[in-house]
C-alpha positions as CSV (number, residue, x, y, z in Angstrom):
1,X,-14.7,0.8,-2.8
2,X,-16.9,-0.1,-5.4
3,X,-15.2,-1.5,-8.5
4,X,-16.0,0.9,-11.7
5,X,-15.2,1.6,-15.2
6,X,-15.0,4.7,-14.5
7,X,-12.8,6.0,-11.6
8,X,-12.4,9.7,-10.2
9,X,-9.5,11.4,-8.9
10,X,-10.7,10.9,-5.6
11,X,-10.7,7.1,-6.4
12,X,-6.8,6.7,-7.5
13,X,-6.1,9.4,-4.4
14,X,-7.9,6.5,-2.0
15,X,-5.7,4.4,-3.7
16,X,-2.7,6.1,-3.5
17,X,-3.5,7.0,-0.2
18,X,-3.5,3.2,0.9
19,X,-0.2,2.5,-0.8
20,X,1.2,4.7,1.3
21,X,-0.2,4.2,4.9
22,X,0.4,0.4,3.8
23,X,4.1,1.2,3.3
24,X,5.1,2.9,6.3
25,X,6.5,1.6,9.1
26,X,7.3,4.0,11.7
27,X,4.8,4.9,14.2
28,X,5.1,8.7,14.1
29,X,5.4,9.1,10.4
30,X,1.7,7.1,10.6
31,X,0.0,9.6,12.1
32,X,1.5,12.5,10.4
33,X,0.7,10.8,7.2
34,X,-3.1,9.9,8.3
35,X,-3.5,13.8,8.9
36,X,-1.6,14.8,5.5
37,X,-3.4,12.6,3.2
38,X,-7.0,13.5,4.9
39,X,-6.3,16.9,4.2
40,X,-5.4,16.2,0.5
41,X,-8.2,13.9,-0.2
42,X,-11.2,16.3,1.3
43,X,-9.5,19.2,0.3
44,X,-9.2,21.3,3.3
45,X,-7.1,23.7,4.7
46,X,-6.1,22.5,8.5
47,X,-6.0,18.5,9.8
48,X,-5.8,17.1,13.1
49,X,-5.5,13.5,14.0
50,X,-6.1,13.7,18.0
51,X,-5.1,10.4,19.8
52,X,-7.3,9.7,22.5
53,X,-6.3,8.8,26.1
54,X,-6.0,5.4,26.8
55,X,-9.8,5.4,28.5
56,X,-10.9,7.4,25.4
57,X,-12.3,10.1,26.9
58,X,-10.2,12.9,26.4
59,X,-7.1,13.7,23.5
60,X,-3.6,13.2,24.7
61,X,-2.2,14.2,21.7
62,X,-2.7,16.5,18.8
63,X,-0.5,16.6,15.5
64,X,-1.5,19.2,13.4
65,X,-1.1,20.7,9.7
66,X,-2.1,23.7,8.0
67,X,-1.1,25.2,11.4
68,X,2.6,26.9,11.7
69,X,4.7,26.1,14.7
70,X,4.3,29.8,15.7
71,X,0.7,29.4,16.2
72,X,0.5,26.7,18.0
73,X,2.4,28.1,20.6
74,X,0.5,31.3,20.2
75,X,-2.7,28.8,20.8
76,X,-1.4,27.5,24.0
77,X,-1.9,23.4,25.2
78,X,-3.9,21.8,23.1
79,X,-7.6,20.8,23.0
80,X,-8.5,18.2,25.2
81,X,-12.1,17.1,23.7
82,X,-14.7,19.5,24.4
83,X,-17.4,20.9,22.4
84,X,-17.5,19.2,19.0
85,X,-14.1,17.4,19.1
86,X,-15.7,16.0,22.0
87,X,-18.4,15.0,20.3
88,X,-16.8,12.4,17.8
89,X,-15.1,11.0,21.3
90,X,-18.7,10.4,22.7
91,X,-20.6,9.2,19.6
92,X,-17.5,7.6,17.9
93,X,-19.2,8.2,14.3
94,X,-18.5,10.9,11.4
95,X,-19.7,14.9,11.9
96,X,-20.0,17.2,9.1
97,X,-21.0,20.6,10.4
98,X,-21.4,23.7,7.8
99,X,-20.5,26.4,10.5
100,X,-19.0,25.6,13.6
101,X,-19.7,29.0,15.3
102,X,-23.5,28.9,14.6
103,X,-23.7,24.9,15.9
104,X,-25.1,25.2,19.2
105,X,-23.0,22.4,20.8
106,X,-19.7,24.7,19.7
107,X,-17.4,25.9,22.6
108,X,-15.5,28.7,20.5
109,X,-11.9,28.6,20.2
110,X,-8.8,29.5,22.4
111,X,-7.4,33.3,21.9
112,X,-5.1,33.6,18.9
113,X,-6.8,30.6,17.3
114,X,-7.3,30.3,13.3
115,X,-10.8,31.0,12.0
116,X,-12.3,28.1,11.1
117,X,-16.0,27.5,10.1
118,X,-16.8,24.4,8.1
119,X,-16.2,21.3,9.7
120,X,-15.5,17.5,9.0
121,X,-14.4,14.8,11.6
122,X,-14.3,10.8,11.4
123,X,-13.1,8.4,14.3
124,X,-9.8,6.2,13.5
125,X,-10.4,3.0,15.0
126,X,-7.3,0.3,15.8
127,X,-7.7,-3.0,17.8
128,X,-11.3,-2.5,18.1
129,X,-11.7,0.5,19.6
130,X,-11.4,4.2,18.5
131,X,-7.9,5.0,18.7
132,X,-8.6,8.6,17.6
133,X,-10.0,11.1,15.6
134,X,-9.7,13.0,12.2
135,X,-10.9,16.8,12.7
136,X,-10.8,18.7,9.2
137,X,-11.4,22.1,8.9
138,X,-12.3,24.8,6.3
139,X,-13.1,23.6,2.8
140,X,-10.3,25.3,0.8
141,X,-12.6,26.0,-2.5
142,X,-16.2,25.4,-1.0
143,X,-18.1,26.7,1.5
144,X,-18.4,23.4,3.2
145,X,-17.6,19.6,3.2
146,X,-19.7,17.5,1.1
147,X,-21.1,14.1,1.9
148,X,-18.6,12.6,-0.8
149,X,-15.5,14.1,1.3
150,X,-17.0,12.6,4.5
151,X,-17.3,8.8,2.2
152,X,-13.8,9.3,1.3
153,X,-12.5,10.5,5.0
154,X,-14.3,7.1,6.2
155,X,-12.8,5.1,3.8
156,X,-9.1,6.9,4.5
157,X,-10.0,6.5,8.3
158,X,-10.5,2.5,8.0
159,X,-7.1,2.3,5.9
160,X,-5.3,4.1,8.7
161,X,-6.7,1.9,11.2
162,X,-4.6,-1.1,9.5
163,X,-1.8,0.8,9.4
164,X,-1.3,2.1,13.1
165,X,-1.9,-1.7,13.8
166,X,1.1,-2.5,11.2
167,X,3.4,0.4,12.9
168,X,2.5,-0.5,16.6
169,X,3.2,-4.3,15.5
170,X,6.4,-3.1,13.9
171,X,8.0,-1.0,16.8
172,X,6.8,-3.7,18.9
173,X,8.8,-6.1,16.8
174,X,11.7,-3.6,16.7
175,X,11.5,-3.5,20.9
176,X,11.7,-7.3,21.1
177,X,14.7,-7.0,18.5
178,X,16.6,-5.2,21.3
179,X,15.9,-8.2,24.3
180,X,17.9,-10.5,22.6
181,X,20.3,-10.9,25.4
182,X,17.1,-11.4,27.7
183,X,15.3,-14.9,28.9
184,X,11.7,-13.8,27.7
185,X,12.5,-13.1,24.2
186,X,11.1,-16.4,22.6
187,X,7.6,-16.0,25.0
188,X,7.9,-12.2,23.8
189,X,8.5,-13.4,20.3
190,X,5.8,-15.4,19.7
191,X,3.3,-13.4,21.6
192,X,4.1,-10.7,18.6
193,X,4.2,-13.5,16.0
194,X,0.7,-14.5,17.0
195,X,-0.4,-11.2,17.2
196,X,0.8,-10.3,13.6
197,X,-0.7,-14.0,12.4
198,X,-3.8,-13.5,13.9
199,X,-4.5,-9.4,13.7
200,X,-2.7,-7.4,11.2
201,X,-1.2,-9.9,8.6
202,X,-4.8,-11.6,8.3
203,X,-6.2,-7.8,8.0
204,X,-3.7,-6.5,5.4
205,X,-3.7,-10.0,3.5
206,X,-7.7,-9.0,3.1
207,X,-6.8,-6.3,2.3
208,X,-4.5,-7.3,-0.5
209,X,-7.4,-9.6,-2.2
210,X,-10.3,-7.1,-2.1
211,X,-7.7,-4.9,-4.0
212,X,-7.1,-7.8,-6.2
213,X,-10.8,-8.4,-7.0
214,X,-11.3,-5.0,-7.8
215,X,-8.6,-4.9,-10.0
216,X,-10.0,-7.9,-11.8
217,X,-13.7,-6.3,-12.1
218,X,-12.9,-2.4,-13.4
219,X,-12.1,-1.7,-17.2
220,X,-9.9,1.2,-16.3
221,X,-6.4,-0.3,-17.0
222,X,-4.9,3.0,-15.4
223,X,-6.6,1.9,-11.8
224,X,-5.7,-1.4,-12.7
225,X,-2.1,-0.7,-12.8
226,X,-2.7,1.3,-9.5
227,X,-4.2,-1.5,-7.6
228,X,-1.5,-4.2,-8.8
229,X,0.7,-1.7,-7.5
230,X,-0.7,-1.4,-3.3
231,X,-1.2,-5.1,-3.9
232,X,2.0,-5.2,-4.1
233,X,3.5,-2.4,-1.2
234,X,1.0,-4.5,1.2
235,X,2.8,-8.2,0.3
236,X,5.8,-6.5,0.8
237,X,4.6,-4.7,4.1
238,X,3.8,-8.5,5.4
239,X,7.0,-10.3,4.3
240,X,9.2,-7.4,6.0
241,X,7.2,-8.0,9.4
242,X,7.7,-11.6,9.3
243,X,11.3,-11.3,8.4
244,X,11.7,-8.4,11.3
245,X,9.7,-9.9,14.5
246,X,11.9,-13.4,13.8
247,X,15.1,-11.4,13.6
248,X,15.8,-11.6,10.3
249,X,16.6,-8.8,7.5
250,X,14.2,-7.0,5.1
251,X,12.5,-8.7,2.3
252,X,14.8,-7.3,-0.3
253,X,17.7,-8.1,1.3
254,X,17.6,-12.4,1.4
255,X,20.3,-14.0,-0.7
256,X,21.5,-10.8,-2.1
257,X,24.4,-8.5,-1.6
258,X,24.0,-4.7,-0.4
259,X,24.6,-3.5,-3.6
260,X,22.1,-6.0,-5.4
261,X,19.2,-4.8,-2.9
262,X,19.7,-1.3,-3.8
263,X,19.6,-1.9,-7.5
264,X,16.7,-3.7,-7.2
265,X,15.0,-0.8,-5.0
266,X,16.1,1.6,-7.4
267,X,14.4,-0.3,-9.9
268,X,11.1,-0.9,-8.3
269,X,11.7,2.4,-7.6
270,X,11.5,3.7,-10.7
271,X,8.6,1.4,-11.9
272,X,6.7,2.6,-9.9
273,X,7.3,6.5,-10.2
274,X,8.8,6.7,-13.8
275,X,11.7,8.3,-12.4
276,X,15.0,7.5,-14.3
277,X,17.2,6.2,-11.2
278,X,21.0,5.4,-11.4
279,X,22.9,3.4,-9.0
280,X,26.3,3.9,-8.2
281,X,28.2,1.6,-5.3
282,X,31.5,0.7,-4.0
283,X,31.7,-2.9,-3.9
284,X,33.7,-3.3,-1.1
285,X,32.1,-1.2,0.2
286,X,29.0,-2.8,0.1
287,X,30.6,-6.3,1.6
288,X,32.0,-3.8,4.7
289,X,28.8,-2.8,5.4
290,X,26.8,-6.2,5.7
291,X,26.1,-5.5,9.2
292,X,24.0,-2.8,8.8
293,X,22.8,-3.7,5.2
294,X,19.4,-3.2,6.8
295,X,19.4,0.0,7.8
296,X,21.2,1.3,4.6
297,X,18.2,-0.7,2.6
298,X,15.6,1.4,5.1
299,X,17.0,4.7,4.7
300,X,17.7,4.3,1.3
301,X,13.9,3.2,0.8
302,X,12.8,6.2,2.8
303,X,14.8,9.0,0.9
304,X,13.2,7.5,-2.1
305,X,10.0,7.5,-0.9
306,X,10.4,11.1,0.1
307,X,11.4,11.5,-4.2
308,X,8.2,10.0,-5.0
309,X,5.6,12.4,-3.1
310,X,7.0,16.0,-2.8
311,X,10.1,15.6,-5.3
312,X,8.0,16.4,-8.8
313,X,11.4,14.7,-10.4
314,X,12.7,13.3,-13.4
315,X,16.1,11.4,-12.3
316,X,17.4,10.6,-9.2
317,X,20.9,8.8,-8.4
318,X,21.4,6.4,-5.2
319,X,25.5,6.0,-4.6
320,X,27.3,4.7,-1.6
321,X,30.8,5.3,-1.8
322,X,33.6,6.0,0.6
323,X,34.6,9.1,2.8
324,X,37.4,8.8,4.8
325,X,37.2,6.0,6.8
326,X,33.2,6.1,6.7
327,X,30.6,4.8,4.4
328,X,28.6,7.7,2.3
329,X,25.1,7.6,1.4
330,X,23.5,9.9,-0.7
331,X,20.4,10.0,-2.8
332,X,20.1,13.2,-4.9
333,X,17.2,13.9,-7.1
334,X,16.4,16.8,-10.2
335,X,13.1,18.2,-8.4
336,X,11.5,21.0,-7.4
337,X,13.8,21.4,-4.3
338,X,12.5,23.2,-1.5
339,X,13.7,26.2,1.3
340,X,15.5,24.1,4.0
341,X,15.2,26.7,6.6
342,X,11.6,26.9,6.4
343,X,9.3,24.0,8.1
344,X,9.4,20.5,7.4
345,X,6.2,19.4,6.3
346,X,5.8,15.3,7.6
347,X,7.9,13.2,9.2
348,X,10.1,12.1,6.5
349,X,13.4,13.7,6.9
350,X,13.1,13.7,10.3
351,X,13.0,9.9,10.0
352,X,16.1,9.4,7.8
353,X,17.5,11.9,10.6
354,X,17.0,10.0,13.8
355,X,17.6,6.2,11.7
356,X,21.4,8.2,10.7
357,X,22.3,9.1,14.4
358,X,20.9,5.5,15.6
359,X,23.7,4.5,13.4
360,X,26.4,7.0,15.1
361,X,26.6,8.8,11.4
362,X,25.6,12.5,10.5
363,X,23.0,13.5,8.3
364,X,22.6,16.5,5.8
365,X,20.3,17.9,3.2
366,X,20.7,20.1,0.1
367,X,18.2,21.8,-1.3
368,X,16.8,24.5,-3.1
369,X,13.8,26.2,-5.1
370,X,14.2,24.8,-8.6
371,X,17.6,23.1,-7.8
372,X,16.6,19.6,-6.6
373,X,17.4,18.1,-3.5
374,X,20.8,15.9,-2.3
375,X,19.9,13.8,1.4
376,X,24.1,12.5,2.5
377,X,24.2,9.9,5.7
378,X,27.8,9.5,6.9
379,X,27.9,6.1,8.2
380,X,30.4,4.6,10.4
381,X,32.2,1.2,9.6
């Protein structure tokens, strides 16, 4: 992106937007994001991220938003790539189209499909080739995409390109955790270690000095601050993906104690939100639970993270304290809350969900409309 004095919304969302696909780790949550953030970013009212088969000629799966649960299954399977998806799988380049029904190449849609009519669609592309494609769908306050949204879905698209390769590097990392007990671990080990050396790391240490240069050439101190920021979520990305694939702990954890890394979080945290966040913890606690330090560090990162984009908040607390003869996590915030039995939108709970059970522990949410939100993980010791 070109460096300027003076930036748009659009910009700082770009740059936002690259924070945040640089900062996740799981694969799933990825994608979900990819499809969230292009759907912010261009404005529009339904995103699909379709990831292609691995002889990229046809969609093997389709994540969705703007598009209930209800009428998906209303919809039926989804699309496999004809008509204009398949399009972007044959020409592998962006397609803005003003009305879908009038474009001759158009298939129509399945019964009990959404109307749709303007159209916007970019390929993803990972490890060289197009891993998938971005479909975006009815301008919400326009008649039709503009050429700017397509420049910023391109830009968005490249940036998730880096970050599948960091999540796919990760879970492979996280995979070759698990073969300790087996003979090909070092072989597997360094194949991932060359991997991350060669591809990603190099990629997202680019990355991280193109963001420096332009912070260093615009006169906006606001997008300065923004850019020092991702610099800094993208160093920490690497270091955390060095420590994993050698089988070490997070970043934040070396030479510290439990409770230390989650102060210091908590006050990243809220240096980089401006939300006023207390920490509370059990010392012995703490010291009980160095074995899974790293996972109480993750999920503790994660909840926050989930305070940061939907929570609107001005304080949150972090305390880990005993319950019976488990460990209690809880991370409660003062934001807009939100109806728990409607649908989740993202991955993030869902996440902090499946990490709690990996653990053996339970995991509950409190929340409300105007009331703010509590996340507990009961943890075994």
């Amino acid at each position: 992106m070109p460096a300027s004095s003076q930036s748009t919304p659009r910009d700082l969302a770009l740059i936002e937007a690259g924070m945040i696909l640089a900062s996740e780790l799981s694969f799933d949550s990825v994608l979900q994001r990819i499809v969230e953030l292009a759907v912010e970013i261009t404005d529009a009212r339904y995103g699909a991220l379709g990831v292609l088969t691995p002889d990229h000629r046809a969609i093997e799966e389709f994540i969705t938003v703007g598009v209930t649960p209800e009428e998906r299954a209303a919809i039926g399977d989804p699309p496999v790539g004809h008509g204009v998806l398949g399009i972007l799988i044959d020409d592998a380049g962006p397609l803005r189209i003003p009305n879908i029904g009038k474009d001759p190449r158009s298939v129509g849609f399945p019964p009990n499909h959404p109307p749709m009519r303007s159209f916007l669609g970019a390929p993803v592309m990972a490890r060289g080739t197009v891993f998938g494609n971005v479909y975006l769908t009815e301008k919400t306050h326009a008649p039709e995409f503009t050429e700017q949204d397509q420049d910023a879905l391109i830009v968005l698209a490249s940036q998730a390109g880096i970050a599948i390769e960091n999540a796919r590097l990760y879970e492979e990392a996280q995979r070759a955790q698990r073969k300790l007990a087996r003979l090909e671990l070092l072989e597997e080990r360094e194949r991932i270690a060359k991997e991350l050396h060669d591809g990603v790391i190099q990629s997202l240490f680019a990355v991280g000095m193109g963001l420096q240069g332009t912070a260093a050439a615009t006169d906006d101190p606001e997008v300065t601050r923004r850019l020092e920021n991702a610099v800094e979520e993208v160093d920490r990305a690497i270091r955390d993906l060095r420590n994993y694939i050698f089988g070490l702990r997070p970043g934040i954890l070396a030479d510290r104690h439990l409770g230390q890394a989650l102060q210091q979080l908590a006050t990243e945290f809220q240096t980089k939100t401006e939300v006023l966040t207390i920490v509370d913890v059990d010392p012995g606690l703490a010291s009980a639970l160095a074995s899974k330090a790293p996972d109480v560090v993750q999920l503790t990162h994660e909840a926050l993270s989930n305070v940061g984009r939907h929570a609107k908040a001005t304080t949150c607390r972090v305390s880990l304290h005993r319950r019976g003869d488990d460990a209690m996590l809880e991370i409660d915030d003062d934001g807009a809350g939100f109806d728990i039995t409607g649908p989740r939108s993202g991955m993030g709970l869902s996440n902090l969900e499946s990490r709690v059970q990996e653990l053996g522990g339970s995991f509950t949410i409190e929340s409300a409309e105007g009331q703010g939100t509590t996340v507990r993980a009961l943890i075994p010791l």
